[in-house]
C-alpha positions as CSV (number, residue, x, y, z in Angstrom):
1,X,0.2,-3.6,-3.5
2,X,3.3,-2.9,-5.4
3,X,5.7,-2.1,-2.9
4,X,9.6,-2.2,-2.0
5,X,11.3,-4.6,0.5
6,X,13.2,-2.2,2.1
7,X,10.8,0.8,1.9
8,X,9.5,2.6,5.5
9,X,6.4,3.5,3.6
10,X,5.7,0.0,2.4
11,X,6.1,-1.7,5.8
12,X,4.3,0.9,7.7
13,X,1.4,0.1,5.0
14,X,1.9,-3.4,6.1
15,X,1.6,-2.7,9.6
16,X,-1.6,-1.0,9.3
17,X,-3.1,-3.9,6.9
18,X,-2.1,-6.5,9.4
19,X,-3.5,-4.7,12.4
20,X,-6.7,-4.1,9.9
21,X,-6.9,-7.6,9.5
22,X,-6.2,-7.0,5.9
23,X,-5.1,-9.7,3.6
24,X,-3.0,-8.4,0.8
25,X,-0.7,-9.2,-2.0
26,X,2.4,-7.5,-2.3
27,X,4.8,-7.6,-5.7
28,X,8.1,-6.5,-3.8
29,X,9.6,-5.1,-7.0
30,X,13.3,-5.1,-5.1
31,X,12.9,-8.9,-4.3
32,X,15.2,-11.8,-5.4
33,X,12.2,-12.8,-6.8
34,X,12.4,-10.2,-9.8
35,X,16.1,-9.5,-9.6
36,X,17.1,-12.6,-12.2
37,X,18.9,-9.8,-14.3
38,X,15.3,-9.0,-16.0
39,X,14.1,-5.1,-16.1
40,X,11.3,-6.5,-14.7
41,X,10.9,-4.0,-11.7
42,X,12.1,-0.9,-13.9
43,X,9.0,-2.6,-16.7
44,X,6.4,-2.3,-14.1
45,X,7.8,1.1,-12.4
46,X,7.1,2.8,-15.6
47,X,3.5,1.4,-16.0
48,X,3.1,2.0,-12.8
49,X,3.8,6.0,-13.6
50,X,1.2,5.7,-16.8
51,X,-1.9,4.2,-15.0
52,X,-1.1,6.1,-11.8
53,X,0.6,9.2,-12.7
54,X,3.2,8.7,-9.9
55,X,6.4,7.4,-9.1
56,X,6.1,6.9,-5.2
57,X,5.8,3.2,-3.9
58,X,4.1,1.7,-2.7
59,X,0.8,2.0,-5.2
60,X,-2.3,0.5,-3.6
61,X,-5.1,-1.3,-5.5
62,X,-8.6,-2.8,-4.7
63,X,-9.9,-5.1,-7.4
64,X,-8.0,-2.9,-10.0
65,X,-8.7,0.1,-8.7
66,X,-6.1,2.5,-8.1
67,X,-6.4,3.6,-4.1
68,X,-3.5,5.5,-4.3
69,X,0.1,5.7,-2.2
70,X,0.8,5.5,1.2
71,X,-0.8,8.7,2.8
72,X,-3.9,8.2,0.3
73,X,-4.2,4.5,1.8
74,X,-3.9,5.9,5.5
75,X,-6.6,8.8,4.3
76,X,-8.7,6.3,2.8
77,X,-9.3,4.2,6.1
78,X,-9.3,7.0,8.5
79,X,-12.0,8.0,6.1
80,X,-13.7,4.8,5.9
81,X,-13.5,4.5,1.8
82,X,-10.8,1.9,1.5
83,X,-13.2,-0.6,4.3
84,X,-16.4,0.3,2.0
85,X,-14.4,-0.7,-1.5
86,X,-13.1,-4.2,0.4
87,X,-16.3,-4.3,2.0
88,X,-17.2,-4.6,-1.8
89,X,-15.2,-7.3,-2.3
90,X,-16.4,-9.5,0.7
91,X,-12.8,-8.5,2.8
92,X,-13.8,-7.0,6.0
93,X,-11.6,-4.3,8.1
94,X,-11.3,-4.4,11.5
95,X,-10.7,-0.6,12.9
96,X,-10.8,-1.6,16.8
97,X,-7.3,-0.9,17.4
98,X,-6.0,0.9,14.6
99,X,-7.4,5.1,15.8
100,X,-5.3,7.1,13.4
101,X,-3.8,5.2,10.3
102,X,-1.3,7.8,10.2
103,X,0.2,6.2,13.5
104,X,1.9,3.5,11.8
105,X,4.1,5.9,9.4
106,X,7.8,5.7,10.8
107,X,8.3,7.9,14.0
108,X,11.2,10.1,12.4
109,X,8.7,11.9,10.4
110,X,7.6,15.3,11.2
111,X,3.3,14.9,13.1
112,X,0.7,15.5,9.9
């Protein structure tokens, strides 16, 4: 996941992975981490834009394979296509307790 520290959209994508049971690794492109005076985040930003053809964050990916934003990652387990590809990948989902993914997007949004 490439994602933002201080994004709602990231940390509700968070939420939903952790209540999935879904282990993840997240490149927090606003982080200390990459903020050493380097154009490091901007660098990745813009091939994020060519291999993905959008500029939202966070950008989702299974075993290199683009899953998409935030609402495509909610779409893709209320579907059940984001569990089949980590299925794929021996990472199992649990789906007990998570009912609509789209719960987990901040409450100050307008209902989908």
């Amino acid at each position: 996941m490439f994602a933002l520290e201080w994004c709602e959209f990231c940390w509700s994508v968070r939420k939903l992975f952790a209540a999935a049971g879904i282990s993840y690794r997240s490149v927090d492109l606003d982080s200390v981490e990459f903020s050493g005076g380097t154009e490091f985040a901007s660098k990745v930003r813009a091939a994020l834009l060519v291999k993905t053809g959008s500029l939202t964050i966070p950008q989702i990916f299974v075993n290199g394979t683009h899953i998409g934003g935030a609402t495509e990652t909610f779409d893709a387990i209320n579907d059940g296509s984001l569990a089949d590809k980590l299925k794929r990948v021996g990472v199992a989902v649990r789906h007990d307790d998570i009912g609509d993914a789209y719960s987990f997007l901040p409450k100050w949004l307008h209902p989908r």
